[in-house]
N, C-alpha and C positions, 0 to 999 in steps of 0.2 A: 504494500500500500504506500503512493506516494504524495507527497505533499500536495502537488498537482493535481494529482486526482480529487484528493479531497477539497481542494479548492474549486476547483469548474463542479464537483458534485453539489458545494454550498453555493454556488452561485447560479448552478440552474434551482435549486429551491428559493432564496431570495428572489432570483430575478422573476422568475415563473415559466420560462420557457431557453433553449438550448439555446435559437439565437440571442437572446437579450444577456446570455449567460456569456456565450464568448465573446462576445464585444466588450463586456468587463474582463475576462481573461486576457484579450489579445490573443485567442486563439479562433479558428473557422469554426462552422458549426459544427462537421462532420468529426473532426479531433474530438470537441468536448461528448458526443455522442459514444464514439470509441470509447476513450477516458471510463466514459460512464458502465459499459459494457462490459469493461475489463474489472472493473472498479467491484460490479453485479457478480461475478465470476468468481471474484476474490473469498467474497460474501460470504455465495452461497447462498442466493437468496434474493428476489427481487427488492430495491429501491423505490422503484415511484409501480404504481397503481397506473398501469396500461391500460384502463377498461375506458378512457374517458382520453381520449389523442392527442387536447391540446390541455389536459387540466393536468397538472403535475403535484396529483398528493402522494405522499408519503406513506408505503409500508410502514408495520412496526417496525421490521428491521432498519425501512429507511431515517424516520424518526429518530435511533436508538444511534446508529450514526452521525447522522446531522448535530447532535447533539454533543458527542463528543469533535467532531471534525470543527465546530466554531471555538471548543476547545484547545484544540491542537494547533489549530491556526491563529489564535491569537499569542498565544503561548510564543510560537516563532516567530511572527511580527514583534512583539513586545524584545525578544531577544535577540532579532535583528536590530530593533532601534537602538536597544542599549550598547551593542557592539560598537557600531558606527558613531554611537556619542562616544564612546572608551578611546577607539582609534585616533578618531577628527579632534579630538578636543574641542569640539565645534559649540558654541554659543547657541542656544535651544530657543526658540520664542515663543511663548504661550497667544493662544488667540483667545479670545474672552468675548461675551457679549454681554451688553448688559445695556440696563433703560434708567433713567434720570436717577431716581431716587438710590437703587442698589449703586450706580454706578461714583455717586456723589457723596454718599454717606456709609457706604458696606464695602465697597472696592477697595477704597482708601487705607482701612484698618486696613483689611487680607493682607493688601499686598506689601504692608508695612513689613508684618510679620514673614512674608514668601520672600524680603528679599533678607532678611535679617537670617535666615538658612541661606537662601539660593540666590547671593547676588550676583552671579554671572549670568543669571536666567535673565529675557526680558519679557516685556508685556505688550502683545498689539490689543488694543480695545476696540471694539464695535460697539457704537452707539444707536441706541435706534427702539421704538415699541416694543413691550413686551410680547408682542404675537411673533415680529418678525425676529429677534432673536430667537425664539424656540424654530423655528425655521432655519434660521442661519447655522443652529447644532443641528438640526436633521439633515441641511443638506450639507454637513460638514465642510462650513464657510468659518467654522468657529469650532473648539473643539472643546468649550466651555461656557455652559452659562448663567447668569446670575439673576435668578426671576421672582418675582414677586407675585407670580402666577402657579398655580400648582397643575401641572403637566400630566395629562391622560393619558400619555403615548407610553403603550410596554415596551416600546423597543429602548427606553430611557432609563438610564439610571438615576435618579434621583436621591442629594441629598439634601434633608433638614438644615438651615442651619441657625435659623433664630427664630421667632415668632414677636412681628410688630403689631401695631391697633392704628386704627383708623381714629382719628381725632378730629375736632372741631376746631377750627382755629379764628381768636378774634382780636383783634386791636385791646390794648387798655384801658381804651377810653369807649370803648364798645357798650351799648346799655346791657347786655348778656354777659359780660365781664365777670361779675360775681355771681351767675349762676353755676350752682353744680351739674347740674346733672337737665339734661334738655327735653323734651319731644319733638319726631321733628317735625310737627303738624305748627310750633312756633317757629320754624325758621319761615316759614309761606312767604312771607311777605320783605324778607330779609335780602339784599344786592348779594347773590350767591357769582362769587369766584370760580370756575372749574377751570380743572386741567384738561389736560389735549384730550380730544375727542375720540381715539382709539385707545385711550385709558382703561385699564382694570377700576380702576378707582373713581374714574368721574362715569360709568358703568354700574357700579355700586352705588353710589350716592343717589344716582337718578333712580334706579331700582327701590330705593331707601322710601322717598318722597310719593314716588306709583305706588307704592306698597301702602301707604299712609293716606293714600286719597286728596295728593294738594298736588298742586303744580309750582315747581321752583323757580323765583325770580331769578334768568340766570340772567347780573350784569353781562359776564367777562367769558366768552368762551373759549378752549385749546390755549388756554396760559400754562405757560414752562411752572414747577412747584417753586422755586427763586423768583417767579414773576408772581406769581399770587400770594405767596410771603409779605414780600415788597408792600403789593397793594395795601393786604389786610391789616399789617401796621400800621400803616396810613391812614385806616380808619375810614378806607373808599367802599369794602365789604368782608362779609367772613368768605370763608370755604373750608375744603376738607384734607386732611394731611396725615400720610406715615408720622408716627409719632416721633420716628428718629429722626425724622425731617425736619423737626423743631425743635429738637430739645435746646439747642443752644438759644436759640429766641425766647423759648419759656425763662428760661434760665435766667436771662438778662433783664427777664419782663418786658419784652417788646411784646412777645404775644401771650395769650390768655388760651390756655386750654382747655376744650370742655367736652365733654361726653354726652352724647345723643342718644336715647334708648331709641330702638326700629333700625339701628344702623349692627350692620356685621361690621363686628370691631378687628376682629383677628385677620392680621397676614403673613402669612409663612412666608419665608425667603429661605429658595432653594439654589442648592447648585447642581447642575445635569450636563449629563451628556451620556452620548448614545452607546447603548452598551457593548455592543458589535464595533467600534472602534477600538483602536488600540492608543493608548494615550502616549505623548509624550514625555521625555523629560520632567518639563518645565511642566505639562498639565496633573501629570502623577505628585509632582512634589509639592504645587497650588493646591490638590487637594487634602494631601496629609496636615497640613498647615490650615486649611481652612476647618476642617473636620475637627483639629486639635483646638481651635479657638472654639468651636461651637460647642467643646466643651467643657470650657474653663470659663464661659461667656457666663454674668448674674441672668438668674433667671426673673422674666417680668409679671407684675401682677397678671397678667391673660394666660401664663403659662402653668399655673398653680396646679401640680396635682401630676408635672406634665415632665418628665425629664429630659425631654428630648430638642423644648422649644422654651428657645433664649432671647435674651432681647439683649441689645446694645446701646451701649450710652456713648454718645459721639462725643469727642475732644473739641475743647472750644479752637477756635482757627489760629488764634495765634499760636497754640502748641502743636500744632502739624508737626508730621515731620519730613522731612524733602521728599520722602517717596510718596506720601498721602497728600502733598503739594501736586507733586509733577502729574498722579491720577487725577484729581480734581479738577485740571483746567483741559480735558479734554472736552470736545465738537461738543454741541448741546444735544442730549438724547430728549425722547419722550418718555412720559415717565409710564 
């Protein structure tokens, strides 16, 4: 049994058919056919279910293979790459994706810490919606990424790595200032701020308000979360924010935070990528590093009960530090 074989074998199950198979191999169709035949032979036993010509399911046997063969193939990619990093002494570069908030206030720790181990590693970041970064790791444009979305797809590995809330955010001089605790059947009539329009979060909020039976006065539509900050201390409207999005505003008393009962408070912030890849360097050692923080990270009042989901308390800006600088002034994402 050869590498090869096993490879054009998982690549006619992934792909679904011989030709879509060797065009990923760099081989004709008629080879990976061969391949496949020989491959059957070896067995002892049929692979795919010939009852159906163009449908290619799986024998048990086939199954029982496949299963070890994304094994064994990852296994030798992963120890080819580490070879070639041994050899080259080569500088590795991590690709990352990630959307305004993760990218602004959760990127910055990480990569504090990833270069503080690995500072020969570097960092490309892609900016942009949370929909289209889970896209940019499926189609492996990114080979990491950092969401505030929680991701349906099994082909995905997903990991935990804090748990934030949704907050209300208002000016100090706000008439809701000194309330605790809101419904949000009183915000109706309030100059509501929202984030960009392919938002998870400005998606929730409007959900929040249909759910309540009012209609939100929205001033300000597809504002960046630094743009609706801005505003909302200014005392022009409120709107709605990741908690770690503010804390240094709370902090200072620019802004005023306050909790809405009808609102899903809780957001998990994940890191993913696709399991069927083989990670790099620089992605292998970003994750150990970021998995190690998520569990040494305080855990937050929404986490109670919960060990696995942590929240983060951002560093006021003057204490950055060059690496948590140089992340933070990248292109402007959506949040």
């Amino acid at each position: 049994m050869e590498f090869q074989q096993l490879e054009m074998f998982a690549a006619v199950v992934d792909e679904g058919s011989v030709q879509r198979a060797a065009g990923r191999v760099s081989r004709t169709a008629p080879a990976v056919s061969i391949a496949l035949r020989k491959l059957e032979e070896e067995v002892g036993s049929p692979l795919f279910d010939k009852s159906q010509r163009y449908n290619y399911l799986l024998t048990p046997s086939g199954e029982l293979l496949y299963s070890y063969a994304r094994q064994i193939l990852k296994i030798r990619n992963e120890a080819v790459s580490a070879l070639q990093d041994l050899s080259h002494n080569r500088r590795t570069t991590l690709s990352i994706g990630a959307h305004e908030s993760t990218s602004l206030y959760l990127l910055p720790m990480l990569t504090e810490a990833f270069h503080r181990t690995s500072p020969e590693l570097k960092i490309e970041v892609l900016c942009d919606n949370p929909a289209r970064v889970l896209d940019a790791v499926r189609d492996r444009q990114v080979e990491l990424g950092l969401l505030a979305i929680t991701p349906d797809d099994d082909d995905l590995e997903k990991n935990l790595l804090m748990t934030d809330e949704v907050v209300l955010i208002a000016g100090p001089a706000h008439r809701l200032a000194g309330v605790s605790r809101l419904e949000i059947k009183a915000l109706a009539d309030e100059f509501l701020i929202l984030v960009g329009a392919t938002s998870s979060l400005r998606e929730r909020v409007i959900q929040a308000f249909a759910h309540a039976g009012v209609r939100p006065n929205i001033g300000v539509e597809n504002a960046s979360i630094e743009t609706m900050k801005r505003m909302v201390a200014a005392g022009i409207g409120i709107g709605f924010a990741p908690l770690m999005c503010v804390r240094e505003e709370e902090r200072r008393e620019e802004l005023i935070v306050l909790r809405v009962n009808g609102m899903s408070h809780k957001r998990d912030l994940w890191l993913v990528h696709r399991k069927d890849r083989t990670l790099s360097k620089a992605a292998r050692a970003f994750l150990a590093v970021s998995l190690s923080m998520a569990r040494s990270l305080d855990h937050g009042p929404s986490a109670a009960g919960n060990e696995r989901n942590t929240r983060v308390s951002s560093q006021p800006s003057g204490n950055r530090s060059p690496a948590q600088k140089r992340v933070s002034q990248v292109s402007p994402c959506r949040s």
